[in-house]
C-alpha positions as CSV (number, residue, x, y, z in Angstrom):
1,X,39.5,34.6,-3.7
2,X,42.5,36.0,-2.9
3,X,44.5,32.7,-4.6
4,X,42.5,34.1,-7.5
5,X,43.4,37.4,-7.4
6,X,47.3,36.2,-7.2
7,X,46.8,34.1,-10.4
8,X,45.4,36.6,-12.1
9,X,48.1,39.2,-11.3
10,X,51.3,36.4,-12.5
11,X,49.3,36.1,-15.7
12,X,48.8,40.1,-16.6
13,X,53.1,40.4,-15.3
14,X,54.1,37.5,-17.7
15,X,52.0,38.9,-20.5
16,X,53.0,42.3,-20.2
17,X,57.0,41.1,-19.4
18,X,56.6,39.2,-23.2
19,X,55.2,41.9,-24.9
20,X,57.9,44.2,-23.5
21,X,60.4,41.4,-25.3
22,X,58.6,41.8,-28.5
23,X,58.3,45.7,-28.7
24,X,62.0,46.0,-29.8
25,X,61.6,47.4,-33.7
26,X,61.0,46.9,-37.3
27,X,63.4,43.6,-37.5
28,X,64.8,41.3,-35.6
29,X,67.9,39.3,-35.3
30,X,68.7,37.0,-32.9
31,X,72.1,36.8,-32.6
32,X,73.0,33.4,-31.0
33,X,70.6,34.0,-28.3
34,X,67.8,31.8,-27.2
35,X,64.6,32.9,-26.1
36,X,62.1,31.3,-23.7
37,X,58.3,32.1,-23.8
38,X,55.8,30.7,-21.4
39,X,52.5,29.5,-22.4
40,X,50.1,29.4,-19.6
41,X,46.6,27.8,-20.8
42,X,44.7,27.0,-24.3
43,X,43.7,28.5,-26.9
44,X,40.5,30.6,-26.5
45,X,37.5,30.9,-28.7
46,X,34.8,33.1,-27.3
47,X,32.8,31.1,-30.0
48,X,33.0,27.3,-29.0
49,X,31.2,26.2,-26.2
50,X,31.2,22.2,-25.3
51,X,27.8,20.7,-26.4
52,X,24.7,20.9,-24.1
53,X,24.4,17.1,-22.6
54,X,20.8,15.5,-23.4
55,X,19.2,13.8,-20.9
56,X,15.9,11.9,-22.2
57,X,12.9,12.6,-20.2
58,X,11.7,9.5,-18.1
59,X,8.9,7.3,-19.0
60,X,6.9,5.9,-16.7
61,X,4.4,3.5,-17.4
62,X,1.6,2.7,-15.2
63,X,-1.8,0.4,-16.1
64,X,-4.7,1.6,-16.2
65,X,-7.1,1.4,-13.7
66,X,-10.0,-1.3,-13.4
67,X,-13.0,0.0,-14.9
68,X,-15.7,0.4,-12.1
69,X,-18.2,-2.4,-11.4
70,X,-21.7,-1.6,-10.8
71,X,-24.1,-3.6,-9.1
72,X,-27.4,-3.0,-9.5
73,X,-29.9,-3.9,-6.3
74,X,-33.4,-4.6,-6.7
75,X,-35.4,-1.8,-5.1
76,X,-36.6,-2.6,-2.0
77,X,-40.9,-2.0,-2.0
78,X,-42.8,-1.5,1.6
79,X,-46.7,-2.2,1.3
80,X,-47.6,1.8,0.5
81,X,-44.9,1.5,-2.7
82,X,-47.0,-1.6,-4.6
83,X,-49.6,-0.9,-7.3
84,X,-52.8,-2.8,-7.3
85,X,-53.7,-4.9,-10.4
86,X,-56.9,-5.9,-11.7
87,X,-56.4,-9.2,-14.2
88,X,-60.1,-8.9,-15.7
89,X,-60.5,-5.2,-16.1
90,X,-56.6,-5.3,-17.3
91,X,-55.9,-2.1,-15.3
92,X,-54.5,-0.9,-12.4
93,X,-55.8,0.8,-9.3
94,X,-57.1,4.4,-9.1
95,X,-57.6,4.2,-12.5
96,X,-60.7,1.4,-11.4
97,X,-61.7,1.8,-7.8
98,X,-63.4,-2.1,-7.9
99,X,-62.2,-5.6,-8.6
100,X,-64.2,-8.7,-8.2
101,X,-62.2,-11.6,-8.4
102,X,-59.5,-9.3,-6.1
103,X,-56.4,-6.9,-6.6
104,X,-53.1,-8.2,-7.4
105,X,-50.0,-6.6,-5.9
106,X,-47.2,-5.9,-7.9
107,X,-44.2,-4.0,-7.8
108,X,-44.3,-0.6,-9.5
109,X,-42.9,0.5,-13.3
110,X,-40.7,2.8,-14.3
């Protein structure tokens, strides 16, 4: 900061020290004398600024995901889950309560 503050101060000296050269009058004649100036920096333009950098957003590919397999079990049937089947009324059990020739289990619909 305070290197700063030193630069800063050499720069306002020099530019006041060559205005002071300039501030003589209306003409001017040099009369065999040679000046020196001192150009510290480059031009500035409060207007230019440098162009923004572009930076391309990233792509990241990734493959999709398997689609999920389903496996279907056969239900599983304890001896209360069975309906009864009659093959010569063509019915089931409650709907007839009797069946000579005997009651076929089967599994139940849905």
């Amino acid at each position: 900061m305070k290197l700063l503050k030193q630069a800063v101060l050499i720069i306002l000296a020099t530019g006041l020290c060559a205005s002071s050269a300039f501030a003589g009058g209306g003409h001017h004649h040099h009369h065999g004398r040679t000046q020196f100036g001192v150009y510290i920096g480059g031009p500035v333009f409060p207007w230019y600024y440098p162009p923004p950098v572009y930076y391309p957003p990233r792509v990241i590919v990734v493959p999709a995901p398997p689609p999920p397999v389903y496996i279907e079990q056969a239900p599983s049937y304890n001896a209360s889950q069975y309906w009864y089947f009659c093959q010569q009324a063509n019915a089931y059990y409650p709907q007839i309560t009797d069946c000579p020739a005997g009651w076929i289990r089967v599994p139940p619909r849905q």
